[in-house]
The first five atom37 places (N, CA, C, CB, O) and aatype in JSON, in Angstrom:
{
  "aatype": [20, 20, 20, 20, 20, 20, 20, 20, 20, 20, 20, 20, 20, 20, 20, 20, 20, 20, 20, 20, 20, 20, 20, 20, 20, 20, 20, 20, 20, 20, 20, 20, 20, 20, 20, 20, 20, 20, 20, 20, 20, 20, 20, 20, 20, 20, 20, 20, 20, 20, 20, 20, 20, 20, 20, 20, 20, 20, 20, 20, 20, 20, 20, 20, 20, 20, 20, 20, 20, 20, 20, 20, 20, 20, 20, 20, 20, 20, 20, 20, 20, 20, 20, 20, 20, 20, 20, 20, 20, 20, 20, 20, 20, 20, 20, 20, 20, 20, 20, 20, 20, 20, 20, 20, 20, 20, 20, 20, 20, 20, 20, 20, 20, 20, 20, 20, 20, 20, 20, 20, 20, 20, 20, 20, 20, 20, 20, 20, 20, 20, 20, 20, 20, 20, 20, 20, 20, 20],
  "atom_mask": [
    [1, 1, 1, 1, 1],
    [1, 1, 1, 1, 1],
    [1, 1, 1, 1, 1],
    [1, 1, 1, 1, 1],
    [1, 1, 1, 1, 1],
    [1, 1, 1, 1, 1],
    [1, 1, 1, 1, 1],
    [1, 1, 1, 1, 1],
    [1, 1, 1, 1, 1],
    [1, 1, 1, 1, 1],
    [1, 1, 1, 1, 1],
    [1, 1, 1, 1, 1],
    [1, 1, 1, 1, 1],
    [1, 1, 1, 1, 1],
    [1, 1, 1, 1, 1],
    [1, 1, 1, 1, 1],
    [1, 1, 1, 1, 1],
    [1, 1, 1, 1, 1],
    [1, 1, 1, 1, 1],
    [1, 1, 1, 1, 1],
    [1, 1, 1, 1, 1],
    [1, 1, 1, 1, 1],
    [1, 1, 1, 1, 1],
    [1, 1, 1, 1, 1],
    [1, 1, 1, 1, 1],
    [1, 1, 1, 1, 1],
    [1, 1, 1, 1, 1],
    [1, 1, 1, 1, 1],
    [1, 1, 1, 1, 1],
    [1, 1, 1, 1, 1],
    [1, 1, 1, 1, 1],
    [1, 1, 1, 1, 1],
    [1, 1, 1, 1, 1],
    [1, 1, 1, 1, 1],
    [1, 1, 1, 1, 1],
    [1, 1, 1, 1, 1],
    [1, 1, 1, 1, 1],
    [1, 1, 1, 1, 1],
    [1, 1, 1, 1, 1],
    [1, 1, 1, 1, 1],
    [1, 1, 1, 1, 1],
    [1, 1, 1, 1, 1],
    [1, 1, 1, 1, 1],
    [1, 1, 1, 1, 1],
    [1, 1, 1, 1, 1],
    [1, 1, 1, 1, 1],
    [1, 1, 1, 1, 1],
    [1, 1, 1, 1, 1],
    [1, 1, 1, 1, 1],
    [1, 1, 1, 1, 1],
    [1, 1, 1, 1, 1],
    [1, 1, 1, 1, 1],
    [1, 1, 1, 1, 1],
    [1, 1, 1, 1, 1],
    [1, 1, 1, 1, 1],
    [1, 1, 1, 1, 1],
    [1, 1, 1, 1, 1],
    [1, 1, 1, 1, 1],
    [1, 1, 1, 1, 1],
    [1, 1, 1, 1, 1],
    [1, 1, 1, 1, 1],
    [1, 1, 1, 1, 1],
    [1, 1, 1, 1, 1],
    [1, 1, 1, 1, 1],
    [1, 1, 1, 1, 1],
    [1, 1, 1, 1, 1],
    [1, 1, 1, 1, 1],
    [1, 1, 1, 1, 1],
    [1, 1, 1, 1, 1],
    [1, 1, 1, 1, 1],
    [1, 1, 1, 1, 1],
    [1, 1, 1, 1, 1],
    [1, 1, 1, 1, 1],
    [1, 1, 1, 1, 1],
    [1, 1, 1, 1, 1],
    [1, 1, 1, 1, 1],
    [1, 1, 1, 1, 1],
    [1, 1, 1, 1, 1],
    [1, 1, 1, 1, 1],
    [1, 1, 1, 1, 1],
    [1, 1, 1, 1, 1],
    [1, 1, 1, 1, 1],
    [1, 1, 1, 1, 1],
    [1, 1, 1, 1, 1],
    [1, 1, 1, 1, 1],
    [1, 1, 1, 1, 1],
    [1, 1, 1, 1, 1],
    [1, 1, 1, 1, 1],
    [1, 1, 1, 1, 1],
    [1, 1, 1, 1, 1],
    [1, 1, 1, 1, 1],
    [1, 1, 1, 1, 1],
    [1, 1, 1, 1, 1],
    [1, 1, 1, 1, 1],
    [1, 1, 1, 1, 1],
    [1, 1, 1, 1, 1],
    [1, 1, 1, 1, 1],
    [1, 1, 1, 1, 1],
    [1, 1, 1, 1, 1],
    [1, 1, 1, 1, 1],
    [1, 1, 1, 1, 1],
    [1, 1, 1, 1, 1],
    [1, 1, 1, 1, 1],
    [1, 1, 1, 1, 1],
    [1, 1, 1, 1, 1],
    [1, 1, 1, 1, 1],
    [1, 1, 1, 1, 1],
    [1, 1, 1, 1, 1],
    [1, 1, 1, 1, 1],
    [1, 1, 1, 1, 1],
    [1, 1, 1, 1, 1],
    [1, 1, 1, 1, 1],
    [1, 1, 1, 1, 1],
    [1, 1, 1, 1, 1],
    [1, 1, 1, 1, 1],
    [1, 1, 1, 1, 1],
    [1, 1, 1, 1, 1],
    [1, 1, 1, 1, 1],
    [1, 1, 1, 1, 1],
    [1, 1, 1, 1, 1],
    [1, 1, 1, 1, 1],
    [1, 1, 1, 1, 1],
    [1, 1, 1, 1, 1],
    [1, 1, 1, 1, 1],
    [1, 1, 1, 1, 1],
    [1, 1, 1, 1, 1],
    [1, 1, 1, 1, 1],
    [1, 1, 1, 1, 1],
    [1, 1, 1, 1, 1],
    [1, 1, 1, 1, 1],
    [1, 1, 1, 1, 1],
    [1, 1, 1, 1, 1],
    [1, 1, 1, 1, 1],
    [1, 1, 1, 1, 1],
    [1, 1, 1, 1, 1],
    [1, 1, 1, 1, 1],
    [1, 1, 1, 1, 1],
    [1, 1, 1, 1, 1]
  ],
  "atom_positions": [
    [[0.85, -1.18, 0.0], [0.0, 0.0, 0.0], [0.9, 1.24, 0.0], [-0.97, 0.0, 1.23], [1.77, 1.33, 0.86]],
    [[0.73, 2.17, -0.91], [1.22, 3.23, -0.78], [0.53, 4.9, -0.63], [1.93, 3.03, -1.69], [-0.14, 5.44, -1.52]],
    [[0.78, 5.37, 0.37], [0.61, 6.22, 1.3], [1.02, 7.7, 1.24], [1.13, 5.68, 2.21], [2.13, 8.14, 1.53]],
    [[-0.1, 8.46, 0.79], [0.72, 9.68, 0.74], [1.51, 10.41, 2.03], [-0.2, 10.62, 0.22], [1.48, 9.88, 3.15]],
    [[2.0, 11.3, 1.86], [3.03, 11.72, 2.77], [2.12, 12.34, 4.17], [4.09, 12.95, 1.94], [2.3, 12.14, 5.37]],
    [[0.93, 13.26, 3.33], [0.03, 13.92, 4.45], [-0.64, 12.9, 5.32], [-1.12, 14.83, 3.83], [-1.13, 13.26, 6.39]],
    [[-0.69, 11.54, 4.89], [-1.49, 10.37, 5.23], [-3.38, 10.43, 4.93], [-1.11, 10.2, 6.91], [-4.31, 9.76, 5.38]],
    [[-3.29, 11.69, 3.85], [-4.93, 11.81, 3.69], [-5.61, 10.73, 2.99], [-5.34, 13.08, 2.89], [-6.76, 10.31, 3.11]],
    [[-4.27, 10.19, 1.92], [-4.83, 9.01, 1.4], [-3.78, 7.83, 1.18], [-5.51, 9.37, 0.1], [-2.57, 7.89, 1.39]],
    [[-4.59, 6.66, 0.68], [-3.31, 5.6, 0.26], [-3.99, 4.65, -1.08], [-2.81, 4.34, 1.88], [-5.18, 4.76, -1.36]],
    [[-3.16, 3.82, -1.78], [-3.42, 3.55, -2.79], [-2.97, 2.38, -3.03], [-3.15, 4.33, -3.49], [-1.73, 2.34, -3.05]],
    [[-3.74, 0.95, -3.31], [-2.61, -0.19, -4.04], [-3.14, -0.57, -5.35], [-2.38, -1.72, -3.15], [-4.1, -0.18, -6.02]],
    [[-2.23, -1.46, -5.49], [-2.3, -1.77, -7.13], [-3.42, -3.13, -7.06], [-0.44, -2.27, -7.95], [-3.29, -3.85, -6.07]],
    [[-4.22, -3.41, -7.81], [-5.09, -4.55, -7.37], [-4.95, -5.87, -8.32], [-6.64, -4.04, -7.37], [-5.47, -6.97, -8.2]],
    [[-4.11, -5.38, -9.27], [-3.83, -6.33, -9.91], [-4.72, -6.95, -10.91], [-3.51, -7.04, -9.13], [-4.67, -8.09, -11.38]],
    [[-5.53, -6.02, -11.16], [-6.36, -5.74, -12.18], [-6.08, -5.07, -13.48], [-7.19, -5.15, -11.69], [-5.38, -4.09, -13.22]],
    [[-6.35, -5.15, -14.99], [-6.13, -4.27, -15.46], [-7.47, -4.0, -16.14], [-5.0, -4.37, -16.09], [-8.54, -4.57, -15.91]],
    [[-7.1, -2.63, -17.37], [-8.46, -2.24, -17.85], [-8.76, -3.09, -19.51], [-8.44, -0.33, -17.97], [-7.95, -3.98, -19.76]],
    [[-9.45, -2.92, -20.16], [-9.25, -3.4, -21.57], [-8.19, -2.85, -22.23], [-10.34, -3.17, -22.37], [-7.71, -3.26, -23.29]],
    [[-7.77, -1.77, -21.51], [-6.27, -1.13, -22.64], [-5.16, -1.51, -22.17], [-5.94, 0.6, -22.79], [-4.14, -1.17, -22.78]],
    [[-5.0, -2.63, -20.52], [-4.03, -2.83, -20.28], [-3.29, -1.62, -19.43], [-3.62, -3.23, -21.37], [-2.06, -1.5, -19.38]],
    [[-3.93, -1.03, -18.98], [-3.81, 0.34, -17.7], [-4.02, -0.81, -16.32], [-5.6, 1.98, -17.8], [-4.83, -1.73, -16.22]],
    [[-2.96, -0.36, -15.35], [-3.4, -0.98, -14.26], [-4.42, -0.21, -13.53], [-2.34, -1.29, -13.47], [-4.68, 0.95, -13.86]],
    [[-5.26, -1.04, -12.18], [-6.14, -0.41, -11.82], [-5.96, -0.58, -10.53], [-7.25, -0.66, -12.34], [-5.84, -1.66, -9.95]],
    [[-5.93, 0.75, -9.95], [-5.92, 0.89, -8.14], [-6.79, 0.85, -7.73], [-5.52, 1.92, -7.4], [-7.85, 1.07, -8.31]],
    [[-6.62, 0.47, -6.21], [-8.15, 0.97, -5.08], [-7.58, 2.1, -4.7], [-8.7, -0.08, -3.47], [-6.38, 2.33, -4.85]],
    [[-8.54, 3.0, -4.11], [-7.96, 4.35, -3.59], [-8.58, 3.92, -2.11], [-8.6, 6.04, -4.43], [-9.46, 3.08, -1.92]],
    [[-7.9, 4.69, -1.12], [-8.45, 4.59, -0.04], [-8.26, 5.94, 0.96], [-7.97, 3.35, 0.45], [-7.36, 6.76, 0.78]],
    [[-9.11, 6.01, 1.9], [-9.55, 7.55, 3.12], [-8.99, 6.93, 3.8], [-11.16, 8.2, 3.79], [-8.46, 5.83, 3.67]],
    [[-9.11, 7.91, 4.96], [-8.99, 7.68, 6.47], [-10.26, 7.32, 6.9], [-8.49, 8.9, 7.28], [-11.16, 8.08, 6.56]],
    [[-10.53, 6.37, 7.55], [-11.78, 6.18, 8.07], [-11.82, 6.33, 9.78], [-12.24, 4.76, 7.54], [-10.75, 6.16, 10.37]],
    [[-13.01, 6.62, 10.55], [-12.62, 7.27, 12.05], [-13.64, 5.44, 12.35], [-13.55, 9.58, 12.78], [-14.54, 4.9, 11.71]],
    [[-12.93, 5.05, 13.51], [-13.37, 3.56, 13.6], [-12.53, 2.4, 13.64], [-14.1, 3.29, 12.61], [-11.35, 2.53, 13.31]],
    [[-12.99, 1.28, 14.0], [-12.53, 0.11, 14.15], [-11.11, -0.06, 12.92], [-13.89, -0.91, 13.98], [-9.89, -0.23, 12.98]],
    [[-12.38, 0.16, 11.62], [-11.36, 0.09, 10.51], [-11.0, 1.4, 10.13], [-11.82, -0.65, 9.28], [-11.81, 2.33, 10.16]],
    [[-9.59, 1.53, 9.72], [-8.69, 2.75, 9.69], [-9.19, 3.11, 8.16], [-6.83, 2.44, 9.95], [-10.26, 3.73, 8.19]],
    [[-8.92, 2.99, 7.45], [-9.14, 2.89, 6.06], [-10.65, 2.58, 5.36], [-8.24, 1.88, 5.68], [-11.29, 1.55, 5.59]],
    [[-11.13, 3.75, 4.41], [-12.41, 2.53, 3.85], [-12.3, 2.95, 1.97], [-14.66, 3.04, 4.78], [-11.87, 4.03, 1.57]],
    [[-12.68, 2.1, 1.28], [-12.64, 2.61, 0.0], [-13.32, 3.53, -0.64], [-12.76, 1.88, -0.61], [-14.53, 3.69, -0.48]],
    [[-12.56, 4.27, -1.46], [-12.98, 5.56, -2.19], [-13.53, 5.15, -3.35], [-11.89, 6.57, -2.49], [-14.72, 5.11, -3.65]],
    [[-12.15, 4.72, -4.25], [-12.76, 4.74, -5.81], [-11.36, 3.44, -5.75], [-12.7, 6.7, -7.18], [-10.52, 3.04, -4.94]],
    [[-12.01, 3.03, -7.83], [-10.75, 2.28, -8.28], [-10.66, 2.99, -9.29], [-10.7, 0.75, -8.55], [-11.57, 3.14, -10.11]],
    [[-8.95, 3.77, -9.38], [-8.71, 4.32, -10.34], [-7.54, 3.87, -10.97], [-8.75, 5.44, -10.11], [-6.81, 3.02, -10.46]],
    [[-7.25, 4.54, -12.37], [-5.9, 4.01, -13.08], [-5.02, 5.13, -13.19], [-6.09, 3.38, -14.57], [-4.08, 5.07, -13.98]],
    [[-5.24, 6.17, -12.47], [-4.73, 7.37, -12.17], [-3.86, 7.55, -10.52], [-6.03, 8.3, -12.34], [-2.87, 8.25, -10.32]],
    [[-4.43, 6.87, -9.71], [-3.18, 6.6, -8.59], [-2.17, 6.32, -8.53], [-3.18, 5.99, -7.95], [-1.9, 5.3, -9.16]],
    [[-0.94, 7.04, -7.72], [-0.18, 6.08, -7.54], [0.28, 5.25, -6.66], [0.42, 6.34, -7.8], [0.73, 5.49, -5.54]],
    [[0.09, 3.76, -7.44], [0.54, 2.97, -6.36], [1.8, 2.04, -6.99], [-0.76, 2.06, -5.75], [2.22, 2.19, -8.14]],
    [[2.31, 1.08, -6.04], [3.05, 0.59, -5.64], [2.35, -0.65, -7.07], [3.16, 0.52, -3.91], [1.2, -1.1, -7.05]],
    [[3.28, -0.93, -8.04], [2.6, -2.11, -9.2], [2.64, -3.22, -8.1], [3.7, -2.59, -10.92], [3.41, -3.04, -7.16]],
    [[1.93, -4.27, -8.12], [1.45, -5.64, -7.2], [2.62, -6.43, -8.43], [-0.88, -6.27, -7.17], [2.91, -6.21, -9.61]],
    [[3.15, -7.61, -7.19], [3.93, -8.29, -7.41], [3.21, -9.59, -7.51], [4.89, -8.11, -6.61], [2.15, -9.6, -6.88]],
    [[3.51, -10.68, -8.12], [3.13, -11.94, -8.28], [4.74, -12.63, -7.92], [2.37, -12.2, -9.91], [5.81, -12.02, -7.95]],
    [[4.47, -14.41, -7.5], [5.49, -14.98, -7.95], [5.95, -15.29, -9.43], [5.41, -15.91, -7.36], [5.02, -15.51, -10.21]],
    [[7.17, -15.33, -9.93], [7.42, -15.21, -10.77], [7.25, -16.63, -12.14], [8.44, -14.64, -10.31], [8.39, -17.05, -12.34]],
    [[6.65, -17.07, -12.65], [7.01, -18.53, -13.97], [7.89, -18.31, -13.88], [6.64, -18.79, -15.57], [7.96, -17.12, -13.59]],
    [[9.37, -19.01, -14.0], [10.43, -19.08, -14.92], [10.58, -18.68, -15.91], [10.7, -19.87, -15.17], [11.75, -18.38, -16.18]],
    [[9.63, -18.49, -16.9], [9.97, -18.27, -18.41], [8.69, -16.52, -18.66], [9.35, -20.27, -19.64], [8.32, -16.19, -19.79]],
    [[8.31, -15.81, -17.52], [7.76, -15.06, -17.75], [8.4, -13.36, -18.6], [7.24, -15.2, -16.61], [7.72, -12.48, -19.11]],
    [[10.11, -13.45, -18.43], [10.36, -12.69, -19.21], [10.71, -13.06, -20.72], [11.15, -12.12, -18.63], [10.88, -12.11, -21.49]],
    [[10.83, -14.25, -21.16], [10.64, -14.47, -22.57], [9.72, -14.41, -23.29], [10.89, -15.3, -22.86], [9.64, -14.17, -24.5]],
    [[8.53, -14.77, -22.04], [7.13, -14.83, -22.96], [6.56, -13.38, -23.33], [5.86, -15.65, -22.09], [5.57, -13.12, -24.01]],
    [[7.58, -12.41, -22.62], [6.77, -11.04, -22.65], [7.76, -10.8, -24.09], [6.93, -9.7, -20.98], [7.27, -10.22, -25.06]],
    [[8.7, -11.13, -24.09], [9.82, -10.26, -25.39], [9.21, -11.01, -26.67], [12.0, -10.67, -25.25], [8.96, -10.34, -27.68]],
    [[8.96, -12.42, -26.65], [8.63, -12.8, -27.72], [7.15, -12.16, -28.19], [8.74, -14.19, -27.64], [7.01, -11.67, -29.31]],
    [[6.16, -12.21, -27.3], [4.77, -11.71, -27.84], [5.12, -9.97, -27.86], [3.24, -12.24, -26.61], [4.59, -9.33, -28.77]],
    [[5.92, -9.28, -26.95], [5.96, -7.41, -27.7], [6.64, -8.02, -29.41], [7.75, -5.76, -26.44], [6.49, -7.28, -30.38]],
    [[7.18, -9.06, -29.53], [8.25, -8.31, -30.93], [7.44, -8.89, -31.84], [10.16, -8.79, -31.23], [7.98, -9.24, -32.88]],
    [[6.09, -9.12, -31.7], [4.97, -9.35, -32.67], [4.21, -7.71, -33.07], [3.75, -10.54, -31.82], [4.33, -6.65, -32.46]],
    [[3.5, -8.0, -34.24], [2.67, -6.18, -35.0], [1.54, -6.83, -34.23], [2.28, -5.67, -37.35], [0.57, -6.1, -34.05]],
    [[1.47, -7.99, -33.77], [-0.28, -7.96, -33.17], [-0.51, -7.48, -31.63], [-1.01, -9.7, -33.16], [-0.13, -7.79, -30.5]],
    [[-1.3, -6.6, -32.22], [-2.01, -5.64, -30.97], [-2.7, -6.47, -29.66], [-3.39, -4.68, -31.71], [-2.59, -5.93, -28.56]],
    [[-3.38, -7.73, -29.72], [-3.56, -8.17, -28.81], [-2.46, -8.93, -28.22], [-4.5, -8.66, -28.98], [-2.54, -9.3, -27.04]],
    [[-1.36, -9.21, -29.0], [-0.7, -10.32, -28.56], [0.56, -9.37, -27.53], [-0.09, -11.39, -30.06], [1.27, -9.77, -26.61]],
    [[0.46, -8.13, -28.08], [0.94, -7.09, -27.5], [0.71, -6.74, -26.15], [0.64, -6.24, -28.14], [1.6, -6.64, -25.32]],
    [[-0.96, -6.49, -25.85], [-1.74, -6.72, -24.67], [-1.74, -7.79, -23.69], [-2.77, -6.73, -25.02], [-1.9, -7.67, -22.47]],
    [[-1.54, -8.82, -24.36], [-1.55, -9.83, -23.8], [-0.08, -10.82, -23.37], [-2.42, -10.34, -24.58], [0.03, -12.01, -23.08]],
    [[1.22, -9.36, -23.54], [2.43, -9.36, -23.22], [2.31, -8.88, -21.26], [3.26, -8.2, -24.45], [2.65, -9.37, -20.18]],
    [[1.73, -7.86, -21.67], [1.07, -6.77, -20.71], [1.01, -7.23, -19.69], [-0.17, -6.26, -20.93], [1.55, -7.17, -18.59]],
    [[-0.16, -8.0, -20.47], [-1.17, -9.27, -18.92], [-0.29, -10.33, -18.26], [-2.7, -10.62, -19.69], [-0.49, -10.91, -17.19]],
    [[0.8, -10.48, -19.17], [1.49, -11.51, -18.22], [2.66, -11.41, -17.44], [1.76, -12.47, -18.84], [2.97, -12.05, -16.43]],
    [[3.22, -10.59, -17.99], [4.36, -9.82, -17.19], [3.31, -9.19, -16.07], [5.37, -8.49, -18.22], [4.17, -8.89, -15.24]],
    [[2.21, -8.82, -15.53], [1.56, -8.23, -14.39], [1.11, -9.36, -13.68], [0.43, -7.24, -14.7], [1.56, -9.42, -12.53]],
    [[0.19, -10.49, -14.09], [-0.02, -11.61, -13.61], [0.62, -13.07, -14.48], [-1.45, -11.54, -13.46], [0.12, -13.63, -15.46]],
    [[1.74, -13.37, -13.81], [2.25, -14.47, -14.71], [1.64, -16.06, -14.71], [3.7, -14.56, -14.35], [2.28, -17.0, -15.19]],
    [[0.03, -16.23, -13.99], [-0.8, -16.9, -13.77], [-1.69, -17.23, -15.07], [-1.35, -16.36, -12.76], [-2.24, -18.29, -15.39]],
    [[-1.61, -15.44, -16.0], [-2.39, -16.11, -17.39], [-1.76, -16.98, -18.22], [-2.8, -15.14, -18.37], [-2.26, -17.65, -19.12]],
    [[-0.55, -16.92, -17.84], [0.29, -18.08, -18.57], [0.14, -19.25, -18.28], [1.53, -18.03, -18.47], [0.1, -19.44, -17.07]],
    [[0.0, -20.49, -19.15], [0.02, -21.9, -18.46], [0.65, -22.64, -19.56], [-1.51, -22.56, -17.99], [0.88, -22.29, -20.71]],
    [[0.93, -24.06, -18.77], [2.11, -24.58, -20.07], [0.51, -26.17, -20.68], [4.66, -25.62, -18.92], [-0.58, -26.44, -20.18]],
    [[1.11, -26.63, -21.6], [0.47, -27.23, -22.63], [0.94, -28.37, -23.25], [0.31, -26.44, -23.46], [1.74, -28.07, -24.14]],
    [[0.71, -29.89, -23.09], [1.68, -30.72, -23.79], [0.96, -31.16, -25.25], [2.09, -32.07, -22.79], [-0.17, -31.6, -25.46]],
    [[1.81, -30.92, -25.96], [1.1, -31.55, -27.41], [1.54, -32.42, -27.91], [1.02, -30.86, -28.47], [2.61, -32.55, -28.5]],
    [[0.37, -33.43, -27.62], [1.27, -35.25, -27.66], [1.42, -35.61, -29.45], [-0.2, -37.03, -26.68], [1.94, -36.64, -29.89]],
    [[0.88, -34.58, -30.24], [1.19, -35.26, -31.86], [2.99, -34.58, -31.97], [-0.29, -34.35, -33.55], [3.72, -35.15, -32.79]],
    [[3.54, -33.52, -31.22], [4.5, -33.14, -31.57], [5.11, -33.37, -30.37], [4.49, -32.02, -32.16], [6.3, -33.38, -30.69]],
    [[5.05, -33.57, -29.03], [5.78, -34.71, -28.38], [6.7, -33.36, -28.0], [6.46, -36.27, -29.4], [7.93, -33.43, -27.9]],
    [[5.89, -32.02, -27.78], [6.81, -31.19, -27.26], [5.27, -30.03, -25.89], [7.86, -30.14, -29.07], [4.05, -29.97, -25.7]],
    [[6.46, -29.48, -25.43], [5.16, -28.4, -24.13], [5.79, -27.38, -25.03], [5.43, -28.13, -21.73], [6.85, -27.28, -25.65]],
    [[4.11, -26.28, -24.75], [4.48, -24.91, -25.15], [3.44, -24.21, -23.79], [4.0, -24.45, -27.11], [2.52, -24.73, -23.15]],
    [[4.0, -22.99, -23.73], [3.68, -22.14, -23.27], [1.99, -21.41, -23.68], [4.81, -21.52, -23.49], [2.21, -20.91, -24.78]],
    [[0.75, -21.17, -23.41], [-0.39, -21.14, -23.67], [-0.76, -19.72, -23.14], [-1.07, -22.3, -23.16], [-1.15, -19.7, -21.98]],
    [[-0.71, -18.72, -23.69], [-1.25, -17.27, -23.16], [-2.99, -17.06, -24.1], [0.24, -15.73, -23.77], [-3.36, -17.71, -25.07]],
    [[-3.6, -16.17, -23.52], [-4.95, -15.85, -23.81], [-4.74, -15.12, -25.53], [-5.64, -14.68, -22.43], [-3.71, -14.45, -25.67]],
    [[-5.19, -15.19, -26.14], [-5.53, -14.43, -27.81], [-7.02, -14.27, -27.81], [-5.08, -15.55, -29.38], [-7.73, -15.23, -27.5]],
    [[-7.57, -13.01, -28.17], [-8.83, -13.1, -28.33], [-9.76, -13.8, -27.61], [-8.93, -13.39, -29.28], [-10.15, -13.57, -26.46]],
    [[-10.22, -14.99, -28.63], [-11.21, -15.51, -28.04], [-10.5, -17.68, -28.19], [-12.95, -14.79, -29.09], [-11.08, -18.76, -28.24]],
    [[-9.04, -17.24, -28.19], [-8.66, -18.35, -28.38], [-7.28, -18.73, -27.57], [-8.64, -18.45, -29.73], [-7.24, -18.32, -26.41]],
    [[-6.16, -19.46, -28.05], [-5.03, -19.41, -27.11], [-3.93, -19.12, -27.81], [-4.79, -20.6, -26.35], [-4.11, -19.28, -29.01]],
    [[-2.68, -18.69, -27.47], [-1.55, -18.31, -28.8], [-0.58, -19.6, -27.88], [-0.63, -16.03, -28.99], [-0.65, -19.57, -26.65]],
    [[0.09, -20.42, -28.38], [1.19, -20.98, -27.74], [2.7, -20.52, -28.62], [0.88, -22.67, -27.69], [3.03, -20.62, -29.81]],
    [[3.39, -19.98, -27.4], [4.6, -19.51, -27.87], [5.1, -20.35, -28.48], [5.41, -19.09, -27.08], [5.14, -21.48, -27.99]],
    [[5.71, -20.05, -29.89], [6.96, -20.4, -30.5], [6.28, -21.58, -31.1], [8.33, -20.62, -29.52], [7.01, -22.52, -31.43]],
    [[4.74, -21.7, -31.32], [3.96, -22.54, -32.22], [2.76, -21.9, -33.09], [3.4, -23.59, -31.39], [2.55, -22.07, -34.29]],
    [[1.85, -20.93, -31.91], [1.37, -20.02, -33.11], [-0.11, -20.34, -32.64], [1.88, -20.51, -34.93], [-0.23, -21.31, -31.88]],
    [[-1.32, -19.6, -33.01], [-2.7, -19.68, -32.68], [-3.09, -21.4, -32.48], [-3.6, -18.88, -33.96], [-2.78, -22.41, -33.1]],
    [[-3.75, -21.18, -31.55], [-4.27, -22.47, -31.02], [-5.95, -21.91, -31.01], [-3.47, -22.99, -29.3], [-6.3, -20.73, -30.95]],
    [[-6.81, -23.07, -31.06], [-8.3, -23.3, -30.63], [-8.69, -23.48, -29.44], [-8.83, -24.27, -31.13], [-8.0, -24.36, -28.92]],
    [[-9.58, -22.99, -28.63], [-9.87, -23.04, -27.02], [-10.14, -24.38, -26.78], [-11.13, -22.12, -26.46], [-9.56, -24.87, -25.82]],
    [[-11.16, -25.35, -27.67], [-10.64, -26.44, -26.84], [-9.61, -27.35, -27.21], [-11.57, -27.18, -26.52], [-9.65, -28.51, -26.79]],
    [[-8.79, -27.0, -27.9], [-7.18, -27.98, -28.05], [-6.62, -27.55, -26.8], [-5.91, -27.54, -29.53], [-6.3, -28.37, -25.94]],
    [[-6.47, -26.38, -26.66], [-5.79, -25.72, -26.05], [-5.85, -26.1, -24.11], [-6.25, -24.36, -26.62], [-4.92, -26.2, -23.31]],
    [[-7.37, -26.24, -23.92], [-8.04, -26.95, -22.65], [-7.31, -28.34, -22.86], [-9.93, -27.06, -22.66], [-6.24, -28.51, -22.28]],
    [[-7.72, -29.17, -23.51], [-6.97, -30.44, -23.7], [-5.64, -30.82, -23.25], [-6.88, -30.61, -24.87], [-5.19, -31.68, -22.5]],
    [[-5.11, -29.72, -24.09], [-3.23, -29.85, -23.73], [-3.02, -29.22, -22.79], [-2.08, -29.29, -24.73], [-1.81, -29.16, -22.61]],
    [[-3.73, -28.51, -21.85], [-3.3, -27.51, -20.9], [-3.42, -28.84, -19.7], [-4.43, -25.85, -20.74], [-2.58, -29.12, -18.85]],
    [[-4.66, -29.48, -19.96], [-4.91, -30.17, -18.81], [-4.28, -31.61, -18.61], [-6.3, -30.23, -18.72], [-4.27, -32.16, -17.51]],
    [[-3.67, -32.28, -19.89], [-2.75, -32.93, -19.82], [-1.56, -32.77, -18.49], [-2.36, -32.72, -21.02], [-1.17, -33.7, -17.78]],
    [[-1.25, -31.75, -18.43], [0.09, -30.9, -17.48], [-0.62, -30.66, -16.65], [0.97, -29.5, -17.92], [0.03, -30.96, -15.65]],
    [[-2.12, -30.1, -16.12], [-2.29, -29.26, -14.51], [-3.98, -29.04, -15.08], [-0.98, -27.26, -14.08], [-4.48, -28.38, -15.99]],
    [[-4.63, -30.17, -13.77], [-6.2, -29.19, -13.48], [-6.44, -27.99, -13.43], [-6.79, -29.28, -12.39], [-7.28, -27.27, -13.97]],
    [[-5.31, -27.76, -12.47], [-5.56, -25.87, -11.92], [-5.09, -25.18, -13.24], [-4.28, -25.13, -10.29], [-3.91, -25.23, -13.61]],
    [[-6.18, -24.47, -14.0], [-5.69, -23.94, -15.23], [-6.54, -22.68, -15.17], [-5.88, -24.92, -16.58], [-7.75, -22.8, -14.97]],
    [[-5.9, -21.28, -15.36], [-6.16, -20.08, -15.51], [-7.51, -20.06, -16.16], [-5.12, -19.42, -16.18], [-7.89, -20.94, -16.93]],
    [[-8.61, -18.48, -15.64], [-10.24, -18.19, -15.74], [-9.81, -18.3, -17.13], [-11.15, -16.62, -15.07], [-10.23, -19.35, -17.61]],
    [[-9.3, -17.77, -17.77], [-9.67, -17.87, -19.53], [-9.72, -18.79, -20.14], [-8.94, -17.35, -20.41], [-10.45, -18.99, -21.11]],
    [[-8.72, -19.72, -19.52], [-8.87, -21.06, -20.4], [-10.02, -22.38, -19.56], [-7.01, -21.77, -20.57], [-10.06, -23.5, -20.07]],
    [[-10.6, -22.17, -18.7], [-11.38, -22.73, -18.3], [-13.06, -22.91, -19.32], [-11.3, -22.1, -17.07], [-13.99, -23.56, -18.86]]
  ]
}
């Protein structure tokens, strides 16, 4: 949480973003009471402190390879994972007997360093590797 200096207000990052890929804060008062704090607004105009996740292993490649694409979502969806590295999930594809990496596209899945995938191939091979599989690809 970060705290202005006067202490009139404070601000964190929620780890949310907007459709443009703006992060989005809670803002917060002073509240007189039990609880110190109560919420104001959520804005993308605060500043706060960016929210940390644990890190994938491979979450800074997956961001360099999808920015050095012209596609605008895949761009966005560089964004989304370098902030939450949870939209990422890995994928085994038993006709090529190799794992790829599975980030959100549209309304489908992109696997790094193989190229647009279909939502349910993509469920398939995700779940091969791990039940627990990220809201989009569910």
């Amino acid at each position: 949480v970060a705290m202005t200096d006067d202490g009139s207000s404070a601000a964190f990052d929620t780890g949310l973003l907007t459709a443009d890929g703006e992060p989005i804060a809670a803002v917060l008062e002073p509240h007189d009471g039990d609880i110190l704090w109560e919420l104001t607004c959520f804005s993308v105009n605060a500043q706060a402190r960016p929210a940390t996740w644990p890190q994938m292993p491979a979450t800074d490649q997956i961001a360099q390879e999808l920015l050095a694409t012209d596609d605008p979502s895949l761009r966005r969806t560089a964004a989304r994972v370098v902030r939450d590295p949870r939209a990422a999930t890995q994928a085994y594809d038993a006709v090529n007997d190799a794992v790829y990496v599975l980030v959100p596209k549209g309304s489908g899945a992109y696997a790094l360093g193989h190229g647009p995938v279909g939502l349910s191939d993509a469920r398939i091979c995700a779940r091969a590797i791990s039940a627990d599989q990220p809201a989009w690809l569910r």
